[in-house]
C-alpha positions in Angstrom: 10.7 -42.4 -48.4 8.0 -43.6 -50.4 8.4 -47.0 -52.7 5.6 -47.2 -54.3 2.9 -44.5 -55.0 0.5 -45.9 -57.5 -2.4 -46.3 -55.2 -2.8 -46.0 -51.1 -2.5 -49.9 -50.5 0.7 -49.7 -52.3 2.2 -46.5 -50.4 5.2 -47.5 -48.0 6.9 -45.5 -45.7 10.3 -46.5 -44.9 11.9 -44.2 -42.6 15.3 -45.9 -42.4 15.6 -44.8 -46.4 17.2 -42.1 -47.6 15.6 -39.6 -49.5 18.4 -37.3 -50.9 22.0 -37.7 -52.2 24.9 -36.0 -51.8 24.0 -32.8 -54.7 20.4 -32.3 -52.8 20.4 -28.6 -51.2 18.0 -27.2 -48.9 17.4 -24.6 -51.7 15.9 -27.9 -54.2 12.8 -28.7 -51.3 10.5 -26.4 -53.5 7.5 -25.9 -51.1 7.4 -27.9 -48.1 4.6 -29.2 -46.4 4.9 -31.2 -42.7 2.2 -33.8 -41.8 1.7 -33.0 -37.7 4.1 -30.0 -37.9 3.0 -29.3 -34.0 5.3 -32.3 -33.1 8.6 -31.2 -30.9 10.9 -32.6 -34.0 9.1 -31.5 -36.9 8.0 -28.0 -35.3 11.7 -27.3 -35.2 12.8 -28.5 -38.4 9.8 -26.6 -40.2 11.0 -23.5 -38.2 14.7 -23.8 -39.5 14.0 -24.0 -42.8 11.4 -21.4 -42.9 14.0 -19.3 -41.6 16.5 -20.7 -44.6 14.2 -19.1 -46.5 12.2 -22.2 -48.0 8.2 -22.0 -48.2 6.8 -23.6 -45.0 3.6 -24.7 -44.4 1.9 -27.8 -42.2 -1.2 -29.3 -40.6 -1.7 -31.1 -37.2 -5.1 -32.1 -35.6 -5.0 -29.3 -33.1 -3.2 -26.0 -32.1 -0.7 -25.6 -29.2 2.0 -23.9 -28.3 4.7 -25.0 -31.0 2.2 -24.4 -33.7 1.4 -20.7 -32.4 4.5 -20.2 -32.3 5.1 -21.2 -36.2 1.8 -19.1 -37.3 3.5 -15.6 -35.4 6.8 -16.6 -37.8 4.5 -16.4 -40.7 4.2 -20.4 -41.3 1.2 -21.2 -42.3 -0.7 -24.0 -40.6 -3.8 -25.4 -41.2 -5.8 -28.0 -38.6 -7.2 -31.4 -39.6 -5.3 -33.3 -41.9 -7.4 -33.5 -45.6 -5.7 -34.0 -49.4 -6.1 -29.8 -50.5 -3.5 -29.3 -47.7 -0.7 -30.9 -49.8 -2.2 -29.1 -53.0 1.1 -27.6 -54.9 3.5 -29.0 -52.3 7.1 -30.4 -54.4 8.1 -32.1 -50.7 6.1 -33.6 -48.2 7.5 -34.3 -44.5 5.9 -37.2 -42.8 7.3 -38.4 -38.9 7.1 -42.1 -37.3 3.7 -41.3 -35.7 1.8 -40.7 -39.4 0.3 -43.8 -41.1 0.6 -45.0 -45.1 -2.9 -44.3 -44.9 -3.2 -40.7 -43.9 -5.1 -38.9 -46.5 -2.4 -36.3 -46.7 0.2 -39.1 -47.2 -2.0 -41.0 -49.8 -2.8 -37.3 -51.9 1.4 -36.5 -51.9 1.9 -39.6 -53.5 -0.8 -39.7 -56.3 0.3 -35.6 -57.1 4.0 -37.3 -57.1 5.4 -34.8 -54.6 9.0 -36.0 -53.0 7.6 -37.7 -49.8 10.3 -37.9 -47.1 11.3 -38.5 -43.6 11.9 -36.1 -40.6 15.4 -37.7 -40.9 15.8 -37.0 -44.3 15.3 -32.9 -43.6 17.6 -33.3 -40.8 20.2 -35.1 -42.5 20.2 -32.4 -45.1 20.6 -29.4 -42.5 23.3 -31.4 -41.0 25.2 -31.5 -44.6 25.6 -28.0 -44.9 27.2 -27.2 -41.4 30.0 -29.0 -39.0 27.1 -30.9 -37.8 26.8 -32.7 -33.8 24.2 -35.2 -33.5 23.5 -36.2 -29.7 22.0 -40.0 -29.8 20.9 -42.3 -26.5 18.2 -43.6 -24.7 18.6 -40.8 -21.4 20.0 -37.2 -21.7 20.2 -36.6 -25.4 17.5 -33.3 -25.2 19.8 -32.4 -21.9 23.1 -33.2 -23.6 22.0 -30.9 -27.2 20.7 -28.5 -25.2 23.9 -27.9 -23.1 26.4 -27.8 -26.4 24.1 -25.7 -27.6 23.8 -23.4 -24.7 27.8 -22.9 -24.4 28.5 -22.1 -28.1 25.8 -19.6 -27.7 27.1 -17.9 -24.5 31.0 -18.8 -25.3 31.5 -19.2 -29.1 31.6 -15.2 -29.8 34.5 -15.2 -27.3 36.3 -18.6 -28.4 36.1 -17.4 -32.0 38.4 -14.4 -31.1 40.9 -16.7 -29.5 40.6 -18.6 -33.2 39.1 -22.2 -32.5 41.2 -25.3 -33.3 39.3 -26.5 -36.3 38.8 -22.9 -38.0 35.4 -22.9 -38.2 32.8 -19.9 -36.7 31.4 -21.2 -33.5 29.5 -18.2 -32.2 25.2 -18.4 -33.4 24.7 -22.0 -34.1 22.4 -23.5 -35.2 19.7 -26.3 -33.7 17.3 -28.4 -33.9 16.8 -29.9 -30.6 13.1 -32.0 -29.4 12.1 -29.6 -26.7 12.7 -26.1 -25.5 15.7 -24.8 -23.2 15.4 -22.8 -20.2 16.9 -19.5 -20.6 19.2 -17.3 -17.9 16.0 -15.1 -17.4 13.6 -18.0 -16.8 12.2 -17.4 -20.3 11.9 -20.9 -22.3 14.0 -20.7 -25.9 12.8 -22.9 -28.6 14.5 -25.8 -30.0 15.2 -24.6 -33.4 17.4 -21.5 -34.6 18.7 -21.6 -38.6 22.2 -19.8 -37.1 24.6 -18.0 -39.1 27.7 -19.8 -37.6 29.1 -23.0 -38.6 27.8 -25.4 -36.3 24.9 -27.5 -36.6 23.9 -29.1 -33.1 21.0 -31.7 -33.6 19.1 -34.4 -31.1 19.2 -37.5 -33.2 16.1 -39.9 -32.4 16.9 -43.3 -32.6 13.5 -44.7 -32.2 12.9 -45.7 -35.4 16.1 -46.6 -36.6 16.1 -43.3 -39.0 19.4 -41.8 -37.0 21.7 -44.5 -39.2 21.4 -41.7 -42.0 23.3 -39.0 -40.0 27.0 -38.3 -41.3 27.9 -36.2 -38.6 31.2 -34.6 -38.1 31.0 -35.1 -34.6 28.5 -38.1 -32.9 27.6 -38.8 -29.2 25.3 -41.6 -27.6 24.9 -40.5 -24.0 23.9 -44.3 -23.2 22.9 -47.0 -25.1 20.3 -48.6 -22.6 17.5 -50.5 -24.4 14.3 -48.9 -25.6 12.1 -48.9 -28.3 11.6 -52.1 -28.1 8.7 -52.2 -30.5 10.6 -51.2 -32.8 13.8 -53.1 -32.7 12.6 -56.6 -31.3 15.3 -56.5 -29.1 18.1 -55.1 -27.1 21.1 -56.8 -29.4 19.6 -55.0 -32.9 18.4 -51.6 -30.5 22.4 -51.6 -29.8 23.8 -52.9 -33.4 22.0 -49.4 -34.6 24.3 -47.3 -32.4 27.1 -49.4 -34.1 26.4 -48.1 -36.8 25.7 -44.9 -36.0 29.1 -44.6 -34.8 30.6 -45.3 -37.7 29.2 -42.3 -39.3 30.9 -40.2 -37.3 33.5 -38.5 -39.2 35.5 -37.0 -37.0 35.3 -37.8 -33.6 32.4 -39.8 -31.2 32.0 -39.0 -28.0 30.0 -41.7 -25.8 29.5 -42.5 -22.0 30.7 -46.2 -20.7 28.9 -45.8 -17.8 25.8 -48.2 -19.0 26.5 -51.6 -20.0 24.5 -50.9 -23.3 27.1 -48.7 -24.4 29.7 -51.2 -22.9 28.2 -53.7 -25.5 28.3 -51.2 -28.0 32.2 -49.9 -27.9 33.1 -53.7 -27.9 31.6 -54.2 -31.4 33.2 -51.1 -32.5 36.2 -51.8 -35.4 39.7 -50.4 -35.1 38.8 -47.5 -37.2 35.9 -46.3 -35.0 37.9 -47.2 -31.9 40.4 -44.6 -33.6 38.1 -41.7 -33.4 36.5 -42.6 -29.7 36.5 -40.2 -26.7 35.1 -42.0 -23.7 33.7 -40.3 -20.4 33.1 -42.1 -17.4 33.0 -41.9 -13.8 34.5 -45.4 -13.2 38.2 -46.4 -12.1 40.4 -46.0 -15.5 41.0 -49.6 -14.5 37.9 -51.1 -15.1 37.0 -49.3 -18.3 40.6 -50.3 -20.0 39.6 -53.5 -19.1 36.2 -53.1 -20.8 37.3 -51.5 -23.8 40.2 -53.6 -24.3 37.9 -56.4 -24.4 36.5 -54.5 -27.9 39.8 -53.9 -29.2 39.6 -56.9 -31.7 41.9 -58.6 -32.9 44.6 -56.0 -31.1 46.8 -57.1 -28.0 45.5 -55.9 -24.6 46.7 -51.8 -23.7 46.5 -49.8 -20.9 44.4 -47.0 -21.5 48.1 -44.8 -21.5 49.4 -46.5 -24.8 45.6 -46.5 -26.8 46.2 -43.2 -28.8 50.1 -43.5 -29.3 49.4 -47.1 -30.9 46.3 -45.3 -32.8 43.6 -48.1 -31.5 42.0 -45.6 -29.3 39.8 -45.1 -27.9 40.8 -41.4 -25.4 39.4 -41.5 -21.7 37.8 -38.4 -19.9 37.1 -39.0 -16.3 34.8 -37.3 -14.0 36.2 -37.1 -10.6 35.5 -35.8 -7.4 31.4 -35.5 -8.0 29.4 -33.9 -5.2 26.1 -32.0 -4.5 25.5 -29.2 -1.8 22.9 -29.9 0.1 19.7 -28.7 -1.2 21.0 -26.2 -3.4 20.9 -28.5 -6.9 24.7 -27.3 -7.4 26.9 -30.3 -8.6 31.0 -30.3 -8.3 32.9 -32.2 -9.9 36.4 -32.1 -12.1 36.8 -33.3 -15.6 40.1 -34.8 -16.3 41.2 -34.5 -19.8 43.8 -36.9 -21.0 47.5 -36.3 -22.1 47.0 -36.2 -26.0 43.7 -34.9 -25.8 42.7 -32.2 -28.5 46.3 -31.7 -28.7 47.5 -31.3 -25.1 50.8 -32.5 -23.7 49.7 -33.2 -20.0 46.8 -34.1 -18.5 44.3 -31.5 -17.5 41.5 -31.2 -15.0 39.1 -28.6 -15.5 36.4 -28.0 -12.2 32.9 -27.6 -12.5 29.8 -26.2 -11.0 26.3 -27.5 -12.7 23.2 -26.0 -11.7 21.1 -28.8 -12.5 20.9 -31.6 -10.1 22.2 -35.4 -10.8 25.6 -37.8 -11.8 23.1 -38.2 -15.1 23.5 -34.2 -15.4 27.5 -34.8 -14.7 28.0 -37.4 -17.8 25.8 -35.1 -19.8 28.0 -31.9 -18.9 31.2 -33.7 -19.2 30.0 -34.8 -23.0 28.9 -31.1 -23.8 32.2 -29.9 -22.8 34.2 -32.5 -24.7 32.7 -31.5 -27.7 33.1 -28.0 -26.9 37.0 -28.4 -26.4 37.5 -30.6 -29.5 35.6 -27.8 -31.4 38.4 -25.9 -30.4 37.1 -24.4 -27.2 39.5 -23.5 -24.2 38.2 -26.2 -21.7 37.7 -23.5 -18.8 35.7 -21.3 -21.4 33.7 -24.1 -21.9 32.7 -25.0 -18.2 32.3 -21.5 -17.1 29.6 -21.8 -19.8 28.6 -24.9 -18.8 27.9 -23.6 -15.5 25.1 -21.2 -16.0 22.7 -24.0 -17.9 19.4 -24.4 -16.3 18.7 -27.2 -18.1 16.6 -28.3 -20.8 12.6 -27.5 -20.3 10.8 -30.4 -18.5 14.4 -31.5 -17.1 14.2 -30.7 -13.4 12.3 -27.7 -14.2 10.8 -25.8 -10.8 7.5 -24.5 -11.7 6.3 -22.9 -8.5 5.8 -23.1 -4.7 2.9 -22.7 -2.8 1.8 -23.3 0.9 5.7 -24.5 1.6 5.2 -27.3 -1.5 7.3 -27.4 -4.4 6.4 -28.5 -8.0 8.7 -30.3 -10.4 8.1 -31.3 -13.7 10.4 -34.3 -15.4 10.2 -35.7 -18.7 11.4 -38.8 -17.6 9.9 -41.4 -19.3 11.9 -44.5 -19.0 12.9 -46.7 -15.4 16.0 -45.8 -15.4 15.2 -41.8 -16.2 13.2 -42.0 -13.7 15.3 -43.5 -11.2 18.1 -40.6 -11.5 15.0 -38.1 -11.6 14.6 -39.5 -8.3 17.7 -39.6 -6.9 18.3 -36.2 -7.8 15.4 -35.4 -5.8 16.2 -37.0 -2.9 20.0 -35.0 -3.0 18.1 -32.1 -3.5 15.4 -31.9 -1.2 16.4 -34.9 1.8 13.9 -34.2 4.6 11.1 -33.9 2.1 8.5 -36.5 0.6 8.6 -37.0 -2.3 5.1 -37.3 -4.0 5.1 -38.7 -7.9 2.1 -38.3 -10.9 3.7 -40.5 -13.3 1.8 -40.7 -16.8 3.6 -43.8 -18.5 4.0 -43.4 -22.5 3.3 -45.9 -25.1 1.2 -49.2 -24.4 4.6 -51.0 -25.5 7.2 -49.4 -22.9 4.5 -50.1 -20.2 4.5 -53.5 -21.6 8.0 -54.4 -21.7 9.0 -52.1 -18.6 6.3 -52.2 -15.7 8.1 -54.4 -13.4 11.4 -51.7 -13.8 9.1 -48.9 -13.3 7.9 -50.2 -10.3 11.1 -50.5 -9.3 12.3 -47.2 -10.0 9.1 -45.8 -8.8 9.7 -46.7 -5.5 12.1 -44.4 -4.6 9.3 -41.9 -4.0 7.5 -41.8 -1.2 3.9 -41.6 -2.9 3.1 -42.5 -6.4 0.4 -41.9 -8.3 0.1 -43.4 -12.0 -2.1 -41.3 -14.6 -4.0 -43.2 -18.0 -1.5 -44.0 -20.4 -0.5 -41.4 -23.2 -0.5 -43.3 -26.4 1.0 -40.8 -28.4 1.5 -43.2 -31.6 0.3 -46.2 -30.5 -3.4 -47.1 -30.3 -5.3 -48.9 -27.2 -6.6 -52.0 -29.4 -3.5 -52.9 -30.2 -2.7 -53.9 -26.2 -5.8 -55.3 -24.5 -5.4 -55.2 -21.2 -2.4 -53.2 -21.2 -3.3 -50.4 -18.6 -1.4 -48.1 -15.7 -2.6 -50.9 -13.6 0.0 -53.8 -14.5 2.5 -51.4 -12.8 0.8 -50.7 -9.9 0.2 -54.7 -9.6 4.3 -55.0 -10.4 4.8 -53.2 -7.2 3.7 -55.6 -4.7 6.6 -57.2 -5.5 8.8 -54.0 -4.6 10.3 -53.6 -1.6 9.1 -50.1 -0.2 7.9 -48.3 3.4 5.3 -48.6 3.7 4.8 -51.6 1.8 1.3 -51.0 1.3 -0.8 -48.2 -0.4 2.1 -46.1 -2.0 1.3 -46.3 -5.3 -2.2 -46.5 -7.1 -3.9 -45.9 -10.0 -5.7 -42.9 -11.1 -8.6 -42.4 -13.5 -7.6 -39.5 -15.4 -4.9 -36.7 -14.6 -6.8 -34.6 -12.6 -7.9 -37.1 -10.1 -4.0 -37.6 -9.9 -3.1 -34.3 -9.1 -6.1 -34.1 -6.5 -4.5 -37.2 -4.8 -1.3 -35.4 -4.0 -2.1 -32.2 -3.6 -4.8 -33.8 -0.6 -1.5 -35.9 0.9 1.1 -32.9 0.6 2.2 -31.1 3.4 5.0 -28.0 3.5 8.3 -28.9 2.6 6.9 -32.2 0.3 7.9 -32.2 -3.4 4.9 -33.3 -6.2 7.1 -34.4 -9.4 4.8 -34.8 -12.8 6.8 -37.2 -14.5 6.3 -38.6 -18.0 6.7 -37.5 -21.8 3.2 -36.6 -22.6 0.3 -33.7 -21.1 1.1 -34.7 -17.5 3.1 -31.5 -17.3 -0.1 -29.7 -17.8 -1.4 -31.0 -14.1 1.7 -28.4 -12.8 -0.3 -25.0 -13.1 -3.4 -27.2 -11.9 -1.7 -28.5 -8.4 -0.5 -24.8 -7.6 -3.7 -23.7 -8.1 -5.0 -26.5 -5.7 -2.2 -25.6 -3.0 -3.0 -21.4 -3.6 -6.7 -22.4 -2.6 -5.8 -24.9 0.0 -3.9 -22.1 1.9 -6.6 -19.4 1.3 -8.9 -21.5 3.1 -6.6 -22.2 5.7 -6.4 -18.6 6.1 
C-alpha cells in the first residue's frame, strides 16, 4: 500500500498494509498492471485474474518462460520498466523485490492509481473461495502443490459421495510459486482461476505480508527461522506465524516436528488451540508434553481428553515410515485420531509417496489432512496422494547420461538442504553424491554459512556457484561471497576432510567441475533457488559428449 504519493521521496511501500476491505471484489481492480510480472508469485496471480476476466498487463526487465507463457494467454507484457507502462492503469501490483523508487512505482502514484501488494491480490482471490493457505520456511510449494494435485485428481469423485462441508471440490483453483510436475512428465503452471470452490494458495511469509490472509483453512509446515533480514530475529520471524494462525477460521493444520513450530503452538491462545490439527512423527508422549506446555493457563491433558475438554489441539501421527531401496517410494501410515472430522475410532490410512524423504512424509500427511477435513474419504485422498511427482525443482530427475544422474533441488536453506540430501543418500546409497549449490541472498549466506556447511557435508563433493542476489544488492555486503562457506567448512567434519568443497567462478565452471569428477552410478544435484537449475541441460550435454568421445 502506498502512504503517501505526493512526490517519489515521499512514496512508501508497506507490504504488511492492507489495501482492500471487506466490499472490494476482484471485479472493482479496473485495469491491472504488475511491476516484474515474470516473478513465480506475481506471474500466477496476473494469470488468475486475467482468466477472472480482469485486464492484465505487466513489465519485467527480461522475458522467460513464465512471461511467454502470459503473452500466448493474451496478457500483454512489455520489457524494461518506464512511467508509459502504467499509462491508464486504476491498480498497480508491486512485489517485495521493487523499490519506492522504481519509475513505474513513482508514475502510479503521481497518476493516483490504487498501488498495492502481491498480498493484497491474493488476499482478495482468497475472499471469494474456501481458501487454504500453505505457510513455512521448508515444503510450503511441495505441501500446495500436493492439496492441489488431489482435489484435482480426487475432488470430481469425492463431490459425488457429497463432501462434509458442502462445498464443490473438483477444479480448484491455485496460485502456487512454482510449477507441478504432471502424471505425463509435462510441468503444470502454478496458477488456474478454477470453477470449484476451493482456493489453494502458497502464503510467503518473507515479508511479513502473509498476516493479511483470512483463510478458512491455514497450515505452516515448519516454523524454522528465515528471513532474517527481514524480521531481526527468530522470536518476531515466529510471533508472525502466531498470528497467522489466528486467522485461520476454521481449522490450522501445522507440523510439531521443528522446534520453531514447537515455540509457535505454545504461544498459541485457547481459541486457536481449539481449531489445531497437529502431525508429527514423534511418540504421542512427547508432543502432549510439548503442547501441554502451551495450553495456558489450562491444567495438564493427555492428548486423549484435548478435544472432549475443547482446548485442543487434534494429533495425526505418521507411523511406520520407510523407503525401498532406490526406488524413491516412501510407506508409511497416517493415524487419524478418534474425533477427527467426525470419526468415532481411530483410523490409520497407508501410504505410498513417490517422492523421496520424511520432509515429503510431513508434507503428505498435511495435504491429506486438509483433504479429509474438506470432507474427503481419507483413502480417496492418499490413493491421490500417491501419484504426486512432486512439485518442479523438488527432487525433479532431469536426465541420465553415461550411467550419471541429474537432480535439480530448490533447496535453499541448511536445513532444505540437509533432507534434500538425505533423501539422496536413501535413494541412491552406493552412489556419490556430487552438489552445485548456488546460495541465495547475501543475507541468508550471511546469517547461515556455518549451517550450510554443515548440511553441505552430507555430499560427497560440493561445489558453490556466485551468489544469486535476487533482491538484494552486492554493496550492501562487502565481503559477503560463496567463499565464507567454503572457509565455514574446515570446521566440518567430513571424508575426506580436505578438498570437498570449493568455490566456483561462475556456474559453468561449476558444472565443468563435476561433470570432470563424475563417474557412472554418481548423482550431480543443482541445488539452490535461483538460475543454477539452468546448469542441468548444460551437465547432460557435457556427459553426452564425454561418452561420445569415449566411444
Amino acid at each position: 500500500m502506498v502512504q503517501s504519493t505526493t512526490s517519489s521521496e515521499s512514496v512508501v511501500l508497506d507490504p504488511t498494509a492492507a489495501a482492500f476491505g471487506p466490499s472490494d471484489t476482484v471485479e472493482s481492480l479496473g485495469r491491472t498492471h504488475f511491476i516484474g510480472i515474470g516473478g513465480a508469485g506475481m506471474s500466477v496471480l496476473a494469470e488468475m485474474l486475467h482468466e477472472r476476466g480482469v485486464e492484465v498487463s505487466g513489465s519485467d526487465r527480461e522475458a522467460n518462460a513464465k512471461t511467454e507463457r502470459l503473452e500466448s494467454l493474451g496478457v500483454n507484457v512489455l520489457f524494461g520498466q518506464c512511467e508509459q507502462n502504467v499509462e491508464g492503469a486504476h491498480t498497480v501490483v508491486y512485489s517485495s523485490a521493487i523499490k519506492s523508487d522504481n519509475p513505474e512505482i513513482v508514475a502510479a502514484a503521481k497518476g493516483g492509481a490504487r498501488i498495492v501488494h502481491r498480498s493484497d491480490i491474493l488476499a482478495l482471490l482468497m475472499a471469494s473461495k474456501c481458501s487454504i493457505s500453505v505457510a513455512g520456511a521448508h515444503g510450503k510449494t511441495t505441501t500446495s502443490s500436493l492439496i492441489t494435485h488431489i482435489l484435482v485428481n480426487a475432488g470430481e469423485e469425492a463431490d459425488t459421495h457429497a463432501g462434509a462441508v458442502g462445498i464443490r471440490l473438483a477444479d480448484p483453483s491455485y496460485a502456487i510459486g512454482g510449477s507441478i510436475q504432471g502424471a505425463d512428465g509435462v510441468a503444470i503452471d502454478g496458477g488456474h482461476a478454477g470453477s470449484g470452490d476451493v482456493l489453494v494458495a502458497e502464503a510467503d511469509e518473507s515479508d511479513g505480508s502473509f498476516e493479511k490472509y483470512r483463510p478458512q483453512f491455514a497450515l505452516i509446515t515448519n516454523a524454522e527461522a528465515d528471513h532474517l533480514d527481514h524480521y531481526g530475529d527468530a522470536e518476531h520471524y515466529r510471533r508472525a506465524f502466531v498470528e497467522y494462525a489466528a486467522h485461520a477460521e476454521r481449522h490450522l493444520i501445522m507440523s510439531v516436528d521443528d522446534g520453531g513450530a514447537r515455540s509457535v503452538i505454545r504461544a498459541f491462545p485457547k481459541d486457536v488451540m481449539s481449531k489445531t490439527v497437529c502431525y508429527t512423527t514423534q511418540p504421542t508422549r512427547d508432543i502432549a508434553q510439548i503442547i501441554g506446555q502451551g495450553a495456558g493457563e489450562a491444567d495438564a491433558y493427555s492428548m486423549g481428553e484435548v478435544w472432549s475438554n475443547g482446548v485442543g489441539p487434534q494429533l495425526v501421527r505418521i507411523l511406520s515410515e520407510t523407503e525401498s531401496v532406490e526406488s524413491g517410494m516412501e510407506h508409511f501410515t497416517i493415524e487419524l485420531p478418534a474425533g477427527f472430522a467426525g470419526y468415532d475410532k481411530t483410523r490409520r490410512i497407508p501410504v505410498t509417496l513417490r517422492v523421496p524423504g520424511i520432509h515429503n512424509v510431513r508434507n503428505a500427511t498435511a495435504g491429506i489432512v486438509t483433504a479429509v477435513l474438506l470432507g474427503m474419504d481419507p483413502e480417496l485422498a492418499a490413493s491421490a496422494a500417491s501419484t504426486f511427482r512432486g512439485a518442479s525443482r523438488r527432487f525433479e530427475v532431469n536426465g541420465v547420461r553415461d550411467g550419471v544422474t541429474v537432480v535439480d533441488d530448490y533447496a535453499h536453506h541448511p536445513t532444505e538442504i540437509a533432507a534434500l540430501l538425505d533423501a539422496a543418500r536413501r535413494r541412491y546409497p552406493d552412489g556419490a553424491i556430487r552438489v552445485l549449490f548456488q546460495p541465495h541472498l547475501f543475507s541468508r549466506t550471511e546469517f547461515f554459512a556455518d549451517r550450510f556447511a554443515a548440511a553441505l557435508a552430507k555430499a560427497d563433493d560440493v561445489v558453490i556457484a556466485p551468489i544469486y542476489p535476487a533482491r538484494e544488492r552486492q554493496e550492501d555486503f562487502p565481503g559477503i561471497t560463496s567463499q565464507i562457506i567454503v572457509d565455514a567448512a574446515e570446521a566440518v567434519n567430513h571424508c575426506p576432510q580436505r578438498d570437498w568443497i570449493g568455490a566456483s567462478t561462475d556456474l559453468r565452471e561449476g558444472a565443468e567441475t563435476l561433470v570432470h569428477h563424475a563417474q557412472p552410478g554418481d548423482i550431480l544435484i543443482t541445488v539452490g533457488a535461483g538460475d543454477v537449475t539452468t546448469m542441468d541441460g548444460v551437465m547432460l550435454e557435457m556427459l553426452k559428449r564425454r561418452a561420445e568421445e569415449v566411444l
